[in-house]
C-alpha positions in Angstrom: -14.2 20.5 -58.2 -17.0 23.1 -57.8 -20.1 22.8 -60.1 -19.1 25.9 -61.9 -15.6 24.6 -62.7 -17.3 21.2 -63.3 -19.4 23.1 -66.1 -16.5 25.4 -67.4 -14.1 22.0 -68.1 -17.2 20.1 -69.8 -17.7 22.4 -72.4 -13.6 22.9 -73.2 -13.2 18.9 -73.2 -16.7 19.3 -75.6 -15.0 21.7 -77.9 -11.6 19.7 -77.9 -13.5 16.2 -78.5 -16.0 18.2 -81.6 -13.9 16.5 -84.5 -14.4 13.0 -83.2 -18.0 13.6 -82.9 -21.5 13.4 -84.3 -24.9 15.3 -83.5 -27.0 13.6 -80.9 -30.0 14.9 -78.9 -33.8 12.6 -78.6 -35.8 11.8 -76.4 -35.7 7.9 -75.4 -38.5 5.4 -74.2 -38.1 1.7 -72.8 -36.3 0.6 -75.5 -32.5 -0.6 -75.4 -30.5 1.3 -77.7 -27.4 -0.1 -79.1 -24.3 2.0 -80.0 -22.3 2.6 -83.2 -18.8 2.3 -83.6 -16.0 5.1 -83.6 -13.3 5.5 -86.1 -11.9 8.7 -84.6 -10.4 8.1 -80.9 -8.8 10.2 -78.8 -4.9 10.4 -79.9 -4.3 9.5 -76.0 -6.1 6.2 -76.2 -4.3 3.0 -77.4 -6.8 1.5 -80.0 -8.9 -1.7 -78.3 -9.4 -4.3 -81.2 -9.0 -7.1 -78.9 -8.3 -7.8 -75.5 -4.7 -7.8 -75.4 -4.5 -4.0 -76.6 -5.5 -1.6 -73.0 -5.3 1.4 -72.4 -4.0 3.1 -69.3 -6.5 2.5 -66.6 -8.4 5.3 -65.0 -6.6 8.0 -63.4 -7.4 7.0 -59.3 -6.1 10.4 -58.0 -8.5 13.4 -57.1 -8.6 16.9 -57.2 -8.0 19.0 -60.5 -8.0 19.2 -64.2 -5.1 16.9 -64.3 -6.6 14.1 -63.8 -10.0 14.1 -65.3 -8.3 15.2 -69.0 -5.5 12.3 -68.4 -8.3 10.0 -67.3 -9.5 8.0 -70.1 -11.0 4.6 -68.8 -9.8 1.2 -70.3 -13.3 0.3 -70.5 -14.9 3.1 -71.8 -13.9 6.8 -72.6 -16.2 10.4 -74.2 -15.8 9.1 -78.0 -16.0 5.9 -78.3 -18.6 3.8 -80.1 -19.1 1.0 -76.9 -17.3 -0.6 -73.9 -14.4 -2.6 -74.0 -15.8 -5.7 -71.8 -13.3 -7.9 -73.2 -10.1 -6.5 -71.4 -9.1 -8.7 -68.8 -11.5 -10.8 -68.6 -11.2 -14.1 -67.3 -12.5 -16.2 -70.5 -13.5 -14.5 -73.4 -14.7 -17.3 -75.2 -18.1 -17.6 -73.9 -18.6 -13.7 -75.6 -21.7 -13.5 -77.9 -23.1 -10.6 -80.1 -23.5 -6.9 -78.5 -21.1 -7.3 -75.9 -19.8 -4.1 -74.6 -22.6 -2.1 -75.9 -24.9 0.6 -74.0 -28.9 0.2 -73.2 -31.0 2.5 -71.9 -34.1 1.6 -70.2 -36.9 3.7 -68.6 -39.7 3.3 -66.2 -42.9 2.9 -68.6 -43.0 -0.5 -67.5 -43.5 0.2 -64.5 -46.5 2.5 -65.4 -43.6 5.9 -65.0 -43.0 8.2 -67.4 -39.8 9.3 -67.2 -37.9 10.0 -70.8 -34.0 11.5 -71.4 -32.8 13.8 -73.6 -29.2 13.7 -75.0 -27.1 16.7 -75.1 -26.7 18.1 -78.8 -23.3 19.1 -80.2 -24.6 20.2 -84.0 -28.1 19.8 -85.7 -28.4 16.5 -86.4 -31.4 13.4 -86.1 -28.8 10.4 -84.7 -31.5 8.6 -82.5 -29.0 7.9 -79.5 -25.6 8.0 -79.4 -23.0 6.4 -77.1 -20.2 8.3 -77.4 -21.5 11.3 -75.3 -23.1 9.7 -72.2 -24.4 13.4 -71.0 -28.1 14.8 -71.3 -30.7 15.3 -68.7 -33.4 13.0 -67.3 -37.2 13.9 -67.3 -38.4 11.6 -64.3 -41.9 11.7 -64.0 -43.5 9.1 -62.0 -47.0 8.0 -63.7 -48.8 5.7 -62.4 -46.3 3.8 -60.5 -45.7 3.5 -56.7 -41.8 4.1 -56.5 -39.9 6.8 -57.3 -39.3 7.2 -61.2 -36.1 6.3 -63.0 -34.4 5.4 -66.1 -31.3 3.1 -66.2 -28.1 3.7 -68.2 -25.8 0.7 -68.6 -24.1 -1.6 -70.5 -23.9 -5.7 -71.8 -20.7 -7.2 -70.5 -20.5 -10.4 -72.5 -23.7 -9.9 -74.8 -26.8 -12.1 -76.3 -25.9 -15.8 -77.6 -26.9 -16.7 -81.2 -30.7 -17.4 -78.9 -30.8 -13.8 -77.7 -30.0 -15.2 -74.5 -28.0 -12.7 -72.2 -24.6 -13.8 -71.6 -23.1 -13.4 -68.1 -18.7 -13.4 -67.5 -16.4 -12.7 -64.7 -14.7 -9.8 -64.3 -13.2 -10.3 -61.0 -9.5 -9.1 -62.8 -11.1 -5.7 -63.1 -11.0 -5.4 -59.3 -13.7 -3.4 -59.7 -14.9 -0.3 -61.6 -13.7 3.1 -61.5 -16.0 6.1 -63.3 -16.0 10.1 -63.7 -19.5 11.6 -63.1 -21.2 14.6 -62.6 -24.4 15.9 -62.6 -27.3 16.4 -60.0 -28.3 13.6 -58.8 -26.5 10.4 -56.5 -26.8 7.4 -58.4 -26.8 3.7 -58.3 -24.2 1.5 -60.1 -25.5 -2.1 -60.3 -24.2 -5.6 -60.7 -27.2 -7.4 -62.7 -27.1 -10.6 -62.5 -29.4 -11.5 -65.3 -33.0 -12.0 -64.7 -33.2 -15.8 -63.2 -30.1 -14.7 -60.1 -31.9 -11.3 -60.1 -35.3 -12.8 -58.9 -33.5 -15.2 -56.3 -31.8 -11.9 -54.9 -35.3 -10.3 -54.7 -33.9 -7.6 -57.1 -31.5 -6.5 -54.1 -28.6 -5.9 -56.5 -25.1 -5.4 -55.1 -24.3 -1.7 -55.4 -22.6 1.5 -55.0 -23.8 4.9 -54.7 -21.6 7.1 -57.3 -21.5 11.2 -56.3 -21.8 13.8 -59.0 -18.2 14.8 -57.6 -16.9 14.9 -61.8 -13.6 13.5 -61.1 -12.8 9.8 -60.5 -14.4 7.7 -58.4 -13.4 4.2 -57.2 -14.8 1.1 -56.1 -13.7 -2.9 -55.4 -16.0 -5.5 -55.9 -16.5 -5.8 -51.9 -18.0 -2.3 -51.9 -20.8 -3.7 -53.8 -23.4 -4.4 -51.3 -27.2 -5.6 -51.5 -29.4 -2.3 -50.2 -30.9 -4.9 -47.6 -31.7 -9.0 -47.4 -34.4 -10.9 -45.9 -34.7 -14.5 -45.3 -36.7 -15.2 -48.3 -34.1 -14.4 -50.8 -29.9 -15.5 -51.3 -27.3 -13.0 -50.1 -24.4 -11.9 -52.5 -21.3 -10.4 -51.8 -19.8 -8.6 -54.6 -16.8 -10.5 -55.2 -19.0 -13.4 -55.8 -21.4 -10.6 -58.0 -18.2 -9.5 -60.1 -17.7 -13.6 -61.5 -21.4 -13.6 -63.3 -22.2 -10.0 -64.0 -24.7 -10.0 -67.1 -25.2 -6.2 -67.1 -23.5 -3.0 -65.4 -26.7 -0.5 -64.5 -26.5 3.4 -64.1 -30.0 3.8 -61.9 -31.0 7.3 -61.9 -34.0 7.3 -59.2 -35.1 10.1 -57.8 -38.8 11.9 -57.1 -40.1 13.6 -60.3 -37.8 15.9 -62.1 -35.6 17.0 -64.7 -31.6 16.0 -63.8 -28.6 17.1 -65.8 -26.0 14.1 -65.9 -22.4 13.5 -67.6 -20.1 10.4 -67.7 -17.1 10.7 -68.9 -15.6 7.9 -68.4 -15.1 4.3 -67.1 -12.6 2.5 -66.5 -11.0 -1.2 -64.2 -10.0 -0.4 -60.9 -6.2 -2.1 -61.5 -3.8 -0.5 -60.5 -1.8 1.7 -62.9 
C-alpha cells in the first residue's frame, strides 16, 4: 500500500474508531507510562477478560484494505486500554501487577534528547494514552555517542508485589505479528530483563519491522542477536520467546522528527 493510501485509510479508520476514543497528544520524557483501560471495543473484537476469551488472530495475508480493517490482533488492537499478555500463555500463574501494559522510554539517560508527541483526536490534556499508538518522534541526539531513540513496548507478565519485573514464556504465540507504518525501520525486541540482558551484552534477539502498514509476521527463530562475541551468551529466539520480560519498539535513527502508527498486534497462530 502506497504512503498516500496508507494516510487516506488512517484517517477513515480514525474517524470510524472517534466514539471509542479519548483526546491524547504530550510530549513524553524517560518515564514509563502505564495505560488506562477501555470500556468501548471495537464491535469486531471478542471481549479479553481472561485468557480463555481470544480474539481472531492477526490477519497474515497482504495487500489491501481488506485485511488491515479485518485485522484486529489478539494481543493488542487501535482502542484498547493495554495488551492481552495472558492469551496463550504457557502458565499464567506467575502474572504480577501491570502485565500487558505499555511503557515508553526515551534516550535522556543516555545524555539524548529525543521526546514524542502523540497524535490528537479532540482538545484534551490525557498525559499518554494507549489506545492510539500513533504520533511522531523528536530524536535529537544530545550529548550521547549513538544514534538517538525512544522505545515503545510493553510488560508481558508485569512487576511482583517487590516491583520486580516478571518474565513468562510465550513460545504458543509462535511469534508476533504487527501492522505498522510510518517513516522509519524499526526494531522489535525480546528483553530479557536486565540481569540476561547484561550477559547478552545488550544484543537482544530482533526483527527489523518495515513501515509497509499492513501486516507483518515473524516466528520466534527470526529473532536474531544483531551480532555476538565471545565475551557474552548467544540466544536463539525460541529460547528468547520462553523468558521474555518486555517486548521493545526501538525507534533509532540519526536526529529527526518521524511520524509512526501501530495498529495493531497480534500471535503469529495460525487462524
Amino acid at each position: 500500500m502506497n504512503k498516500k493510501l496508507y494516510l487516506i485509510f488512517l484517517c477513515a479508520f480514525a474517524l470510524a474508531t472517534l466514539a471509542c476514543s479519548d483526546d491524547s497528544v504530550t510530549s513524553s520524557s524517560d518515564v514509563a507510562l502505564s495505560s488506562s483501560s477501555l470500556n468501548c471495543l471495537s464491535s469486531s473484537s471478542a471481549e479479553k477478560s481472561s485468557s480463555s476469551s481470544v480474539k481472531a488472530v492477526l490477519c497474515k495475508t497482504s495487500g489491501g484494505w481488506g485485511c488491515i480493517v479485518s485485522g484486529f490482533g489478539d494481543l493488542w488492537s487501535l482502542g484498547e486500554g493495554q495488551v492481552s499478555t495472558k492469551v496463550y500463555a504457557e502458565d499464567t500463574s506467575k502474572f504480577g501487577n501491570h502485565a500487558g501494559e505499555f511503557f515508553v522510554e526515551t534516550d535522556s539517560l543516555k545524555g539524548g534528547k529525543s521526546t514524542i508527541e502523540w497524535y490528537k483526536y479532540r482538545e484534551g490534556n490525557v498525559e499518554y494514552n494507549s489506545r492510539l499508538l500513533r504520533g511522531v518522534v523528536y530524536l535529537d541526539k544530545g550529548e550521547q555517542a549513538d544514534n538517538p531513540f525512544i522505545d515503545i513496548g510493553f510488560n508481558v507478565a508485569g512487576f511482583d508485589s517487590n516491583g520486580t519485573a516478571l518474565s513468562a514464556d510465550v513460545s504458543s504465540w509462535n511469534g508476533i505479528c504487527i501492522i505498522y507504518g510510518g517513516d522509519l525501520d524499526v526494531l522489535m525486541q525480546l528483553d530479557l530483563g536486565e540481569s540476561v540482558n547484561q550477559r547478552l551484552g545488550y544484543m537482544l534477539p530482533s526483527v527489523t519491522l518495515k513501515p509497509q502498514g499492513d501486516s507483518q509476521c515473524y516466528e520466534w527463530n527470526q529473532f536474531k542477536q544483531p551480532f555476538s562475541s565471545n565475551e557474552h551468551e548467544v540466544i536463539s529466539g525460541e529460547e528468547a520467546a520462553k523468558k521474555v520480560v518486555r517486548v521493545v519498539i526501538r525507534f533509532q535513527a540519526s536526529s529527526g522528527e518521524y511520524f509512526f502508527d501501530i495498529l495493531a498486534i497480534g500471535t503469529n497462530r495460525e487462524e
